[in-house]
LUMKEDREN-654399 format. One line per field, with one value per residue: residue in one letter; y, x, z of N, C-alpha, C in turn. Coordinates in Angstrom, 2 decimals. Layout:
! LUMKEDREN-654399
type: (A / ...) .
n_c2: (Y / ...) .
n_c1: (X / ...) .
n_c3: (Z / ...) .
ca_c2: (Y / ...) .
ca_c1: (X / ...) .
ca_c3: (Z / ...) .
c_c2: (Y / ...) .
c_c1: (X / ...) .
c_c3: (Z / ...) .
//
This chain:
! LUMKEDREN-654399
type: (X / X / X / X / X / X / X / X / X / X / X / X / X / X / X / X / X / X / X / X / X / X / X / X / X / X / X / X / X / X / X / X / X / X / X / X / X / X / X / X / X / X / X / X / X / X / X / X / X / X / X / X / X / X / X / X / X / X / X / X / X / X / X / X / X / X / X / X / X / X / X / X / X / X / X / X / X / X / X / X / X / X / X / X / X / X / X / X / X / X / X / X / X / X / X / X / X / X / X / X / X / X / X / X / X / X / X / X / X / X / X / X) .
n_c2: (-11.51 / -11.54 / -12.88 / -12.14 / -10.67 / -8.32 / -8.08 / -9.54 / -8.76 / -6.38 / -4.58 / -4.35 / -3.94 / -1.56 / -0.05 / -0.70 / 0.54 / 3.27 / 3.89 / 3.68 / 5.99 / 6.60 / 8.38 / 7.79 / 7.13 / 7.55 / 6.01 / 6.44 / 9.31 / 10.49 / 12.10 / 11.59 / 11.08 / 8.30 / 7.21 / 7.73 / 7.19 / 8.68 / 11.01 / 14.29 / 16.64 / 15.96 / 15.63 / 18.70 / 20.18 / 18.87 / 19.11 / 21.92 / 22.82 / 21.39 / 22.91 / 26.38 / 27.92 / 27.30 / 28.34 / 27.91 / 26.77 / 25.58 / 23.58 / 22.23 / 21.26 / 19.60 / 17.56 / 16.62 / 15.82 / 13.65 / 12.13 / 11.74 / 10.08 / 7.82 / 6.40 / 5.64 / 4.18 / 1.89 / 1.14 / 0.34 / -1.44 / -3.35 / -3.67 / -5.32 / -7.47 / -8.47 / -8.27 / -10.65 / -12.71 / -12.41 / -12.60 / -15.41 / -16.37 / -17.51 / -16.39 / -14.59 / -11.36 / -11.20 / -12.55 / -11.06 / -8.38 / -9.02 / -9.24 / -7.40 / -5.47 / -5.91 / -6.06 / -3.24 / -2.36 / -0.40 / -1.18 / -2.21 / -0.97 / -2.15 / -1.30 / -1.67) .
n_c1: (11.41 / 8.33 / 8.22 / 6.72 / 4.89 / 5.36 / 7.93 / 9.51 / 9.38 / 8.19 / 9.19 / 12.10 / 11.79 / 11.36 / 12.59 / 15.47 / 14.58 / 14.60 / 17.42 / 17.79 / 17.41 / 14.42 / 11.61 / 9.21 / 6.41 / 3.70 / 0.84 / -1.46 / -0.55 / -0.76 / -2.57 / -4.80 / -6.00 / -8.95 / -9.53 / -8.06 / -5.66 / -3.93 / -1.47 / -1.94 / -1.14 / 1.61 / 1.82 / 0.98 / 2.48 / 4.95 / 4.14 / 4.09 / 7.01 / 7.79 / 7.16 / 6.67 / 5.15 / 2.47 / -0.92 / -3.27 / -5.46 / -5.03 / -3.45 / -5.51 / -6.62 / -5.20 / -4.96 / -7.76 / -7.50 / -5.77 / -7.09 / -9.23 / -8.06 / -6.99 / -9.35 / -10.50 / -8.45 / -9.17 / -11.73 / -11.47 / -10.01 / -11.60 / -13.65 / -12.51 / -11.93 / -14.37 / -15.94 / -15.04 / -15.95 / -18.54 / -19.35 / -18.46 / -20.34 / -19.12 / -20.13 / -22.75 / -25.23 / -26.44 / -24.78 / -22.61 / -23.18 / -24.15 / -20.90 / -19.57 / -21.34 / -20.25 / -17.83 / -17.40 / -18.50 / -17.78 / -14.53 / -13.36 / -11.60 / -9.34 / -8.61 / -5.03) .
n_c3: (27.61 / 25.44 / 22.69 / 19.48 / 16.70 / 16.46 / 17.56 / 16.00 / 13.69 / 12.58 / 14.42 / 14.09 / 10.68 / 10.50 / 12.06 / 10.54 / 8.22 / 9.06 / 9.69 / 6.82 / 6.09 / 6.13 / 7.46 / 10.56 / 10.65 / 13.35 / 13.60 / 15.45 / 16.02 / 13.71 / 11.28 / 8.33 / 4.93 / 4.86 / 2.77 / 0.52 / 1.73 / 1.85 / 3.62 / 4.29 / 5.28 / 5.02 / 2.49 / 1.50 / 2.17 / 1.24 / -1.82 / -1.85 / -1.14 / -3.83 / -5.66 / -5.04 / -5.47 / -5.70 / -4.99 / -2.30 / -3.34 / -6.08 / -4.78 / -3.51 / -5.84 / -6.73 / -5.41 / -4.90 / -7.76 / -7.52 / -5.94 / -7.09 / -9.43 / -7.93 / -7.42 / -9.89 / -10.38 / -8.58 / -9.33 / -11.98 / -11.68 / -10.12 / -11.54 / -14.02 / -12.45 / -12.47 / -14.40 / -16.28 / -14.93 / -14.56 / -16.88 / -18.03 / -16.37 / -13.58 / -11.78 / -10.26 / -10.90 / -8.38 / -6.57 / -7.08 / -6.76 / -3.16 / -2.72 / -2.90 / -1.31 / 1.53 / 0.59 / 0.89 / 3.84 / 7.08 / 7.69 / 10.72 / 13.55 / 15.83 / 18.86 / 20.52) .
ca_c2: (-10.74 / -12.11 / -12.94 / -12.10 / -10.88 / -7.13 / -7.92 / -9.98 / -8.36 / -5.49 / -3.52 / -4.44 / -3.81 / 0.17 / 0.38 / -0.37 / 1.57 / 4.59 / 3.69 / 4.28 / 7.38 / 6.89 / 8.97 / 6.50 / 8.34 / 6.67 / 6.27 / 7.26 / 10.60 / 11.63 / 11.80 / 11.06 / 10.29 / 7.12 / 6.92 / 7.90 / 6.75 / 10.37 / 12.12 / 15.66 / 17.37 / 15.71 / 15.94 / 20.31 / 20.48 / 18.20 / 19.77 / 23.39 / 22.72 / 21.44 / 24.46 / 27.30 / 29.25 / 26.97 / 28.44 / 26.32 / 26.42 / 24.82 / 22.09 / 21.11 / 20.76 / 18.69 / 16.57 / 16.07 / 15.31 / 12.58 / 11.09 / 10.54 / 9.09 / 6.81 / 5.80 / 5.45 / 3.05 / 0.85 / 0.89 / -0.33 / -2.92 / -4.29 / -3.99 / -6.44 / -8.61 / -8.76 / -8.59 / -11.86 / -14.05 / -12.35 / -13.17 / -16.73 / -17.60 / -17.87 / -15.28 / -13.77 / -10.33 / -11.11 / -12.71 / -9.47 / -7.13 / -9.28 / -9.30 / -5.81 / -5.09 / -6.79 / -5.29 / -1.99 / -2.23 / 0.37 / -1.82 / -2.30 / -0.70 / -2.31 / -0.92 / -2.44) .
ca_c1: (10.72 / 7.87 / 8.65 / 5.61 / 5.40 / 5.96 / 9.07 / 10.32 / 8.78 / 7.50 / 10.08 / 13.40 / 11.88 / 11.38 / 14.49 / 16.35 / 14.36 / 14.93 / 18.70 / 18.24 / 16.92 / 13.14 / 10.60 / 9.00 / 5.05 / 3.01 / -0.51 / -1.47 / -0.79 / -0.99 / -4.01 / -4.78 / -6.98 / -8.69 / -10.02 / -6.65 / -4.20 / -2.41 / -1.26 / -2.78 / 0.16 / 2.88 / 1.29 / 0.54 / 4.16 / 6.01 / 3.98 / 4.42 / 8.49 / 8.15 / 6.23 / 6.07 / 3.72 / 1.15 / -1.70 / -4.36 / -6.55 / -4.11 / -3.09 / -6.25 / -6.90 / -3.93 / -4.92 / -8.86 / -6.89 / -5.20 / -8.00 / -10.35 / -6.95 / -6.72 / -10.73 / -10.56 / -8.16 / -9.41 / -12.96 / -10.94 / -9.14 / -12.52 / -14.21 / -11.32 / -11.88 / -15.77 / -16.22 / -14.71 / -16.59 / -19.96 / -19.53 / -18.37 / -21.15 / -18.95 / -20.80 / -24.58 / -25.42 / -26.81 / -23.31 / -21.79 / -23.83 / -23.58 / -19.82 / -19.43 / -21.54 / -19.33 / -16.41 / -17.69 / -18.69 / -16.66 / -12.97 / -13.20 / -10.45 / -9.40 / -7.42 / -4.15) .
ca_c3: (26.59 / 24.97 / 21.15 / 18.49 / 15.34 / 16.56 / 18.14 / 15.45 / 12.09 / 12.68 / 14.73 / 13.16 / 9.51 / 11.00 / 12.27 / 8.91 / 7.22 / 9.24 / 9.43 / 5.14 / 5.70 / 5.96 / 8.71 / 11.10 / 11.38 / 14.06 / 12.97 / 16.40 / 16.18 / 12.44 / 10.49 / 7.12 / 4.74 / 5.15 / 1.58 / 0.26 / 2.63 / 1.86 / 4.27 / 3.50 / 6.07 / 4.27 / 0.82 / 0.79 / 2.42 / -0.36 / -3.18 / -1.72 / -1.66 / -4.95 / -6.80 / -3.97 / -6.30 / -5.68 / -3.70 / -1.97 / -4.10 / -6.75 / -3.58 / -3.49 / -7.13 / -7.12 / -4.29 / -6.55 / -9.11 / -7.28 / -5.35 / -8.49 / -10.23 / -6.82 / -7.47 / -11.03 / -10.98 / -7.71 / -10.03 / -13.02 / -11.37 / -9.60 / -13.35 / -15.05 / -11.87 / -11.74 / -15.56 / -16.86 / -13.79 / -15.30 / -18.64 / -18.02 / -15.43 / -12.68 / -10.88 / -11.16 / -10.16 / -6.95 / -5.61 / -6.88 / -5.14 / -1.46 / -2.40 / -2.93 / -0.44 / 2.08 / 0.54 / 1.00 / 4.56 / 7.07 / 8.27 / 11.70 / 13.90 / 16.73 / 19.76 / 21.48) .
c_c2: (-11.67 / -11.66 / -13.08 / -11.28 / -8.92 / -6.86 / -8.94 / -9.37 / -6.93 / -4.49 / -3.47 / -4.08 / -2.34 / 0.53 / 0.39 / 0.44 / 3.26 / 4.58 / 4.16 / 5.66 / 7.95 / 7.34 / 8.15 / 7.57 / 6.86 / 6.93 / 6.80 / 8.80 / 11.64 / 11.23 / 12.20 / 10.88 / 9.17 / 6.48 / 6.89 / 7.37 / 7.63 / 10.73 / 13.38 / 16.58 / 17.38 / 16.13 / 17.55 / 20.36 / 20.00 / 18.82 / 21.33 / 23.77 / 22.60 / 22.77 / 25.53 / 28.35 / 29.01 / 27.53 / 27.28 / 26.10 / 25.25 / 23.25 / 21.07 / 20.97 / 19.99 / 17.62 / 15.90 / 15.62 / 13.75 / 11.30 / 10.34 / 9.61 / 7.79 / 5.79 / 5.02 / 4.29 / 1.50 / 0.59 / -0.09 / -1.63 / -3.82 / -4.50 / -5.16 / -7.50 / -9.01 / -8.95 / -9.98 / -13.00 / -13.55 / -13.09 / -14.43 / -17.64 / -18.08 / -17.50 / -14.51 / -12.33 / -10.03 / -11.47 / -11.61 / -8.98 / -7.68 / -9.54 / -7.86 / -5.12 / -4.77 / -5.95 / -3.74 / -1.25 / -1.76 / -0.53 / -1.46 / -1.99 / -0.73 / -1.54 / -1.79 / -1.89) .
c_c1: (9.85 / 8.09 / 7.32 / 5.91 / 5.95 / 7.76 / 10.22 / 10.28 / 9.03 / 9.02 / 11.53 / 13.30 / 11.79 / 12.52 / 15.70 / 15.88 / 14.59 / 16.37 / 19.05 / 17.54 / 14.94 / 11.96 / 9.85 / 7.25 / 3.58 / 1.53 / -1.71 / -1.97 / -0.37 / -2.67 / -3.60 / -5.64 / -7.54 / -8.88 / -8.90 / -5.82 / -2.99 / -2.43 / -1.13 / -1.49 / 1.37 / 2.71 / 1.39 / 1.86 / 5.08 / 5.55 / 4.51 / 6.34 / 8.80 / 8.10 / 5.99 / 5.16 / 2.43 / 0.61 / -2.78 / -5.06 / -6.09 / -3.67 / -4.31 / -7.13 / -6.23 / -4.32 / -6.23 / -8.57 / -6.71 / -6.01 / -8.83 / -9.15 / -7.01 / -8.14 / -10.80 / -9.67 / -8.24 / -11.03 / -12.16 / -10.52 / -10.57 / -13.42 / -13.44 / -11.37 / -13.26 / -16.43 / -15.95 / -15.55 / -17.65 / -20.06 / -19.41 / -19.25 / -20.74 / -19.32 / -22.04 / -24.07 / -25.32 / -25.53 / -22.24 / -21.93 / -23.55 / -22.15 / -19.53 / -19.86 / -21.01 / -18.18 / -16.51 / -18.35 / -17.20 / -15.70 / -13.40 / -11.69 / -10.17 / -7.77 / -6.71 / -4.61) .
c_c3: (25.77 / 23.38 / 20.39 / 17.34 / 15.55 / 17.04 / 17.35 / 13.96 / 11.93 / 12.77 / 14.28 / 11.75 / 9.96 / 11.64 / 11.06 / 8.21 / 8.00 / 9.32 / 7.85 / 5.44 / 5.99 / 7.57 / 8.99 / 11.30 / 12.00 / 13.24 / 14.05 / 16.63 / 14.89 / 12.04 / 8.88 / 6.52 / 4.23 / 3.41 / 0.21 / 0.91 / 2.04 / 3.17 / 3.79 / 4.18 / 5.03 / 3.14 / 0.52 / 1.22 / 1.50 / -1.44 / -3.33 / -1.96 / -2.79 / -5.79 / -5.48 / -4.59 / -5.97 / -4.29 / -3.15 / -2.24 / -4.95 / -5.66 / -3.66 / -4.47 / -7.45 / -6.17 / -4.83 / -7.13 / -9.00 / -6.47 / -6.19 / -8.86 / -9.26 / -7.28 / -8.52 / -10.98 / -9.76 / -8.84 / -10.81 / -13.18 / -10.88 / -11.06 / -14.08 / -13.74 / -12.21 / -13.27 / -16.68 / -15.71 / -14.12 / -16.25 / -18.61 / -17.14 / -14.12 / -11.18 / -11.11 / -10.23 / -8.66 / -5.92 / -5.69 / -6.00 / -4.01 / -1.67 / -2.55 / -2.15 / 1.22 / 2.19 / 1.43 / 2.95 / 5.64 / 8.01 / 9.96 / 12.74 / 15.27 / 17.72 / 20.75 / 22.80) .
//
């Protein structure tokens, strides 16, 4: 058996955790979204158990809700990083923007 980091890391930390209790969901064959990293399946099914009143309209005012909240505070956090290296000079505009730019370019997703 060849030994790497799936067969030493990977697959033994998913096995304890489903041993405590926790659902193993391939990435495979759920979907999700990528901008969120919710799962929208799981998400209207856990909220709907919680509150069964809610209709879907309400689901997905709740799910709005939670994506700006998700945005708002990845902005916030890149503001308190990108705002003290302005002010002190350790960074101009222009190395912002081509680092942000950068950042912002779409993740590459490679297949086994």
């Amino acid at each position: 058996m060849k030994f790497n980091e799936d067969s030493r890391v990977k697959i033994p930390a998913i096995l304890h955790l489903m041993r405590l209790g926790y659902n193993y969901l391939s990435l495979k064959t759920t979907s999700w979204d990528h901008a969120t990293n919710i799962f929208t399946s799981i998400f209207d099914a856990s909220i709907s158990r919680i509150n069964a009143n809610n209709s879907d309209l309400d689901l997905e005012g709740l799910y709005n809700q939670i994506a700006l909240d998700l945005e708002n505070e990845e902005l916030s956090s890149l503001r308190d990083w990108l705002l003290p290296m302005l002010m002190n000079g350790q960074l101009t505009i222009k190395e912002a923007e081509e680092q942000l730019s950068m950042a912002a370019e779409p993740e590459n997703h490679y297949e086994k």
